[in-house]
C-alpha positions as MATLAB code, in Angstrom:
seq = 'XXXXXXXXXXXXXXXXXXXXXXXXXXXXXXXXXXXXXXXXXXXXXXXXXXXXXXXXXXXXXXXXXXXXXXXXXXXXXXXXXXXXXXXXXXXXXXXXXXXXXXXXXXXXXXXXXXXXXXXXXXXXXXXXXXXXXXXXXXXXXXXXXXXXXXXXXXXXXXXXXXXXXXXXXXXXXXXXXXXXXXXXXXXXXXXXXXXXXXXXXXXXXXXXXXXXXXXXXXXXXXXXXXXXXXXXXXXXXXXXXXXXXXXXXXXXXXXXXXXXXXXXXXXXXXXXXXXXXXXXXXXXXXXXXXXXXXXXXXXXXXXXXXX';
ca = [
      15.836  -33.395   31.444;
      13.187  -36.353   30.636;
      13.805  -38.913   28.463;
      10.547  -37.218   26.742;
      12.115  -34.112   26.019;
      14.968  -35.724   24.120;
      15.636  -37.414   20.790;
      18.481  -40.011   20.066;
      19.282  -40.802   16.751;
      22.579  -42.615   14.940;
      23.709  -41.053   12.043;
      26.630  -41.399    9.932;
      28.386  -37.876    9.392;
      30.345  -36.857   12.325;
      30.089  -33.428   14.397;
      30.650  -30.570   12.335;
      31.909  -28.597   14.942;
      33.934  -30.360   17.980;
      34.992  -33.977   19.168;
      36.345  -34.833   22.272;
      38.463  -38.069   22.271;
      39.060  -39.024   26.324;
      41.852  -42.178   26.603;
      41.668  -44.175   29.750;
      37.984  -43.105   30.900;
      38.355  -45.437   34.053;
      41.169  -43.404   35.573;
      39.402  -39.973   34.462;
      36.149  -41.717   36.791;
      38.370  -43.356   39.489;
      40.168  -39.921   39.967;
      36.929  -38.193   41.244;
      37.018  -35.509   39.084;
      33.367  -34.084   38.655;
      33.494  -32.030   35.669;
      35.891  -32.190   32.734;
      35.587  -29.171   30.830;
      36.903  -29.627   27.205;
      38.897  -26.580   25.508;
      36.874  -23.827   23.742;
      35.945  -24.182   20.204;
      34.262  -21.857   17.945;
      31.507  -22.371   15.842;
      28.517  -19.767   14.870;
      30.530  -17.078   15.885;
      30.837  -17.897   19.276;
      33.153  -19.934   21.662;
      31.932  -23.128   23.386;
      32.928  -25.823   25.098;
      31.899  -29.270   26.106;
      31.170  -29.872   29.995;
      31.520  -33.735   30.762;
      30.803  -35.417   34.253;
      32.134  -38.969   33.988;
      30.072  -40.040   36.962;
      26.783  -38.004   36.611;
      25.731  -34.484   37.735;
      24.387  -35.679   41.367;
      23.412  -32.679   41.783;
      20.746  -32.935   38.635;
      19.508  -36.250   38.841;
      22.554  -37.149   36.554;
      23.568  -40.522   39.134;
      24.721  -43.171   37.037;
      24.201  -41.604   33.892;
      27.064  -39.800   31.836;
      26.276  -35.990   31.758;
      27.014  -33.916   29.039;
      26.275  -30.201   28.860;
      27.201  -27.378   26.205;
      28.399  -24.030   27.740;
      28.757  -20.806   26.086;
      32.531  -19.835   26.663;
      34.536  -16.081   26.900;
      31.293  -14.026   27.472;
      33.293  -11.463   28.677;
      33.937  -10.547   25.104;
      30.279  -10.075   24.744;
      27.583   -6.982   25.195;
      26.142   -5.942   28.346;
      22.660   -7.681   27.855;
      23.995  -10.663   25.725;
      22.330  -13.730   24.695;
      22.347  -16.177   21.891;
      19.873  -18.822   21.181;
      21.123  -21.913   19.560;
      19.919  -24.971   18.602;
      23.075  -28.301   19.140;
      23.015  -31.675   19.306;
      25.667  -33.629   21.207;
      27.138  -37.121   20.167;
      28.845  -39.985   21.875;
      30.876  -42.342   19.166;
      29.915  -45.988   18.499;
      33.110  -47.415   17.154;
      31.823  -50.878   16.711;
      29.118  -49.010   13.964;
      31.365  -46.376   13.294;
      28.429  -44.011   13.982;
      27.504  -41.810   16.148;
      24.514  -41.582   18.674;
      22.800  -37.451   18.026;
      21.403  -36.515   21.216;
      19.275  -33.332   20.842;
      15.961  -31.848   22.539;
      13.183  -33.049   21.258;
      11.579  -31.113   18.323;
      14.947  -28.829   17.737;
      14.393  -26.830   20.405;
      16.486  -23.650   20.190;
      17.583  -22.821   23.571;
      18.473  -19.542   24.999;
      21.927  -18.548   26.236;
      22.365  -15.517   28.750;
      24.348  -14.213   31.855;
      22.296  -16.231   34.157;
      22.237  -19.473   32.002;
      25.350  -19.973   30.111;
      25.060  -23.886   29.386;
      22.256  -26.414   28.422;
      22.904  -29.820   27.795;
      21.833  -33.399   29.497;
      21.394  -34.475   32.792;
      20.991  -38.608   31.706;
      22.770  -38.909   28.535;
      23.066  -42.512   28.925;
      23.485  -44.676   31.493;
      26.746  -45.700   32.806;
      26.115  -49.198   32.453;
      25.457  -48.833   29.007;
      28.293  -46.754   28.074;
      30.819  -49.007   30.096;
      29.846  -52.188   28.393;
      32.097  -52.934   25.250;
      29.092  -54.602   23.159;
      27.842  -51.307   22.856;
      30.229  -49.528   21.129;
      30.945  -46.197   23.287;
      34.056  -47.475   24.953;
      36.040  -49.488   23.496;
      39.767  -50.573   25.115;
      39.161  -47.839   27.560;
      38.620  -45.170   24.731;
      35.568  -43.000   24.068;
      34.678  -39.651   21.721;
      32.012  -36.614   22.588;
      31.264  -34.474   20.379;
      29.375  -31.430   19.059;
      27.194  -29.167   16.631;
      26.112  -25.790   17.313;
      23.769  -23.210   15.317;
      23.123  -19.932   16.314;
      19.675  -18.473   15.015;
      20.407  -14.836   14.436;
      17.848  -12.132   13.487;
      18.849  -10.468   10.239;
      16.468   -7.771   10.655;
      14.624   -8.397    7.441;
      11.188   -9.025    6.762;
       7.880   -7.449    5.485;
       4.679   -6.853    6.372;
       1.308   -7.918    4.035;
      -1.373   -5.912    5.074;
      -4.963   -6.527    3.642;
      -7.632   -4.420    3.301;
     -11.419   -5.316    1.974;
     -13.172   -2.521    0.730;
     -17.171   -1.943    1.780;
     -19.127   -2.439   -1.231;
     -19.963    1.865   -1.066;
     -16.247    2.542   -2.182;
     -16.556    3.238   -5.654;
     -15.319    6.213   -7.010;
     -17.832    7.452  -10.077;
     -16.660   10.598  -12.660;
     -18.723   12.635  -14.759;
     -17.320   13.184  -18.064;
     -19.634   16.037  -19.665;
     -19.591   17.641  -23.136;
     -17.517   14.532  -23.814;
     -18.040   14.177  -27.364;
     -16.946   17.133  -28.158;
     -13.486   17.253  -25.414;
     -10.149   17.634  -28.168;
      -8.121   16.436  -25.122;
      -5.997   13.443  -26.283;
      -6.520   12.116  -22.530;
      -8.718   13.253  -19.379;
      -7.653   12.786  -15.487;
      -9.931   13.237  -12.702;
      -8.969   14.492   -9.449;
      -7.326   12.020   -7.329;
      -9.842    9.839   -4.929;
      -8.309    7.646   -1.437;
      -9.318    4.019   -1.312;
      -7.529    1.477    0.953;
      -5.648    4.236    3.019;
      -3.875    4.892   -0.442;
      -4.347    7.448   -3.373;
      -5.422    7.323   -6.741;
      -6.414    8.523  -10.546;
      -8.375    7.308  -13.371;
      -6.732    8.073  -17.268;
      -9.033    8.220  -19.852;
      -7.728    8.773  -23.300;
     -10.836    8.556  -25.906;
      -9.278    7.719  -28.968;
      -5.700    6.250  -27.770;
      -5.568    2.675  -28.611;
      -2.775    2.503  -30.622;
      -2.906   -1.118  -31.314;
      -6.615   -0.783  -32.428;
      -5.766    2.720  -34.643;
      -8.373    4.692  -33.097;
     -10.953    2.363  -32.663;
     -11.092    1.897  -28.914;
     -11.650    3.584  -25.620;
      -8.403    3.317  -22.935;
      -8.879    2.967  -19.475;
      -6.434    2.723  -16.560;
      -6.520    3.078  -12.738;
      -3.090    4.466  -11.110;
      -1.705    4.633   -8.086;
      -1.277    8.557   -8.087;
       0.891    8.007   -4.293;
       3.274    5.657   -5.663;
       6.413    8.499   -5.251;
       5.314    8.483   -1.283;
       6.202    4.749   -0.918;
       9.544    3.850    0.466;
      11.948    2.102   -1.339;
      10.331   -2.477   -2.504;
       7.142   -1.402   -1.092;
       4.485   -2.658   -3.194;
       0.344   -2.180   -3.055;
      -1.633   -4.349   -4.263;
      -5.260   -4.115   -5.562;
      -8.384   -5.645   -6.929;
     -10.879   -3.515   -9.068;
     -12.989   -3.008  -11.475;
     -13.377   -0.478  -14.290;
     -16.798    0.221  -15.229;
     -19.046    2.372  -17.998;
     -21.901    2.641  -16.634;
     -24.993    2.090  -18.777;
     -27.421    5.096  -17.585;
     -30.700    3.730  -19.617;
     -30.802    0.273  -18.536;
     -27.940   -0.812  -15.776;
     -26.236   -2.741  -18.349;
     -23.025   -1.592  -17.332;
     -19.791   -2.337  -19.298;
     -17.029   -3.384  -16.949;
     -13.620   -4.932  -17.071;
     -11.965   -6.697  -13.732;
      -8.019   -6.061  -13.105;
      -5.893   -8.065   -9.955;
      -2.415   -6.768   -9.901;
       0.135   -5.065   -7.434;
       1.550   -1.640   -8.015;
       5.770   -1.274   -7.343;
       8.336    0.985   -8.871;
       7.894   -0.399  -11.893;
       4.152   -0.184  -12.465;
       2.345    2.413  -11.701;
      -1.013    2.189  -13.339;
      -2.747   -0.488  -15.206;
      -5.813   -0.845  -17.307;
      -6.587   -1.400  -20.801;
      -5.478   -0.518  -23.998;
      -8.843   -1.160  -25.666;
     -11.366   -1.298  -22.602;
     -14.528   -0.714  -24.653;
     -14.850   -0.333  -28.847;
     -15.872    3.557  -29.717;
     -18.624    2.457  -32.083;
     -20.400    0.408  -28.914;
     -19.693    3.345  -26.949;
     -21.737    5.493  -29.200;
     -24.728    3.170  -30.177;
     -27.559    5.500  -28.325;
     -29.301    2.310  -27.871;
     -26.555    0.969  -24.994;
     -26.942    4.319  -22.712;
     -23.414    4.671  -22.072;
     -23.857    8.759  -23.729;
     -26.499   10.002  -22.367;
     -27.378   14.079  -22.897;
     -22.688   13.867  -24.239;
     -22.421   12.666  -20.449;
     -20.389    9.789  -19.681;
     -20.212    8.264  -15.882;
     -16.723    6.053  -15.436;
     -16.562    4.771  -11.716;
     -13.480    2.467  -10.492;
     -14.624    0.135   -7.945;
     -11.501   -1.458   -5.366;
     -12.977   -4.091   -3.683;
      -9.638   -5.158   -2.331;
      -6.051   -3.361   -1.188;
      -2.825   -4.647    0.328;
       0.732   -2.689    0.979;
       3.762   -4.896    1.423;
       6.058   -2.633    3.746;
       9.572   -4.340    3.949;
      11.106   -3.946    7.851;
      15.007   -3.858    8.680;
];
């Protein structure tokens, strides 16, 4: 691996997960044995151990450099198709500091494990020259300590979706209201109208404002699909709620942003418009006992959470 590719730091905190302590590294080199493998150690749920070549992996460009690889360990215990993708960082000691030197790719790169790669690690961890000389810390009296971290990323198989929707500008829904002063229905629903892929109603109640003892018009858009949605979805929309003014084009309109859920279903307003504006003649609102409400979404979203 290029130096490029890989970050050294010294921190204080040692390896949360494994250290390898080797005592008389000169006979471990002068023996010729290529690879020490270190025993397995668990960490993320999985078993690893540390792959050391005292003398450099020749056979990587490793030649007077210490190598130092992590290997995924007993993958016979694991699924036909297995693979894990980890992020580690490996550490060599510094006992004059008493610190350790993090070796890691570059950028926390999260590396893929799998039947036909089952270690990653680093060709030139540092050079043998380096490591060998006392002044720097790594072997001291003969002595040295590996070490390492490991952390699985593992899909939980949560998440959502946000999908928007803009409306054209021709998506309003308009609703005749005749005879309307003389309705004795406490509140009037149209039939339902599709905007944004999802369904819905205007209520009307003529007199109900409770707050305002009679004195106001209620308005209030619902989502008249809400009992279709699957369990934390939520839609979300942007409207208005208009009276339109049929004289003059003066229209009367209040604007609403707000997301629908299990817990709301419709919103409006208590007291959209006062009843004695509502009647003046001069405003055109009743014209010939006709009233024309219209509910223009200009905007939709539905959150759909994924497992």
């Amino acid at each position: 691996m290029k130096s490029l590719e890989v970050s050294r730091l010294i921190r204080d905190v040692q390896p949360a997960h494994y250290i390898c302590k080797i005592e008389s590294f000169s006979i471990l080199v002068e023996s010729g044995m290529e690879r020490y493998e270190s025993d397995d150690f668990e960490a993320s749920g999985y078993k690893w151990k540390l792959c050391l070549y005292p003398n450099g992996n020749k056979k990587r460009n490793g030649e007077n450099h210490i190598s130092l690889y992590l290997a995924i360990s007993d993958t016979t215990a694991l699924p036909q198709g297995w693979e894990v993708n980890a992020q580690f960082k490996l550490f060599v000691y510094d006992r004059i500091l008493d610190k350790y030197l993090t070796i890691q790719d570059a950028g926390g790169k999260i590396r893929r494990f799998y039947g036909m790669k089952t270690e990653w690690g680093f060709d030139q961890l540092t050079p043998l020259d380096i490591f060998k000389n006392e002044s720097n810390g790594y072997l001291i009296e003969d002595n040295c300590a590996f070490g390492a971290e490991v952390f699985v990323t593992k899909y939980a198989g949560k998440g959502q979706c946000l999908s928007m929707i803009k409306e054209s500008k021709e998506n309003t829904y308009a609703w005749k209201i005749d005879n309307f002063s003389t309705t004795n229905e406490s509140s009037l629903i149209p039939e339902e109208f599709e905007a944004g892929g999802r369904k819905w109603k205007l209520w009307l109640y003529p007199k109900r404002d409770i707050k305002g003892k009679g004195r106001s018009l209620s308005l209030y858009l619902e989502l008249a699909d809400y009992a279709t949605l699957p369990p934390k979805w939520r839609v979300y929309a942007k409207y208005k709620l208009r009276m339109r003014d049929q004289l003059q084009s003066n229209h009367f309109e209040r604007g609403v942003s707000t997301w629908f859920g299990d817990s709301i279903k419709s919103r409006g307003f208590h007291s959209f418009m006062l009843l004695s504006d509502l009647n003046d003649t001069s405003k055109g609102f009743i014209v010939n006992n006709t009233i024309i409400v219209e509910a223009e979404i200009s905007i939709t979203a539905t959150i759909k959470n994924f497992t």
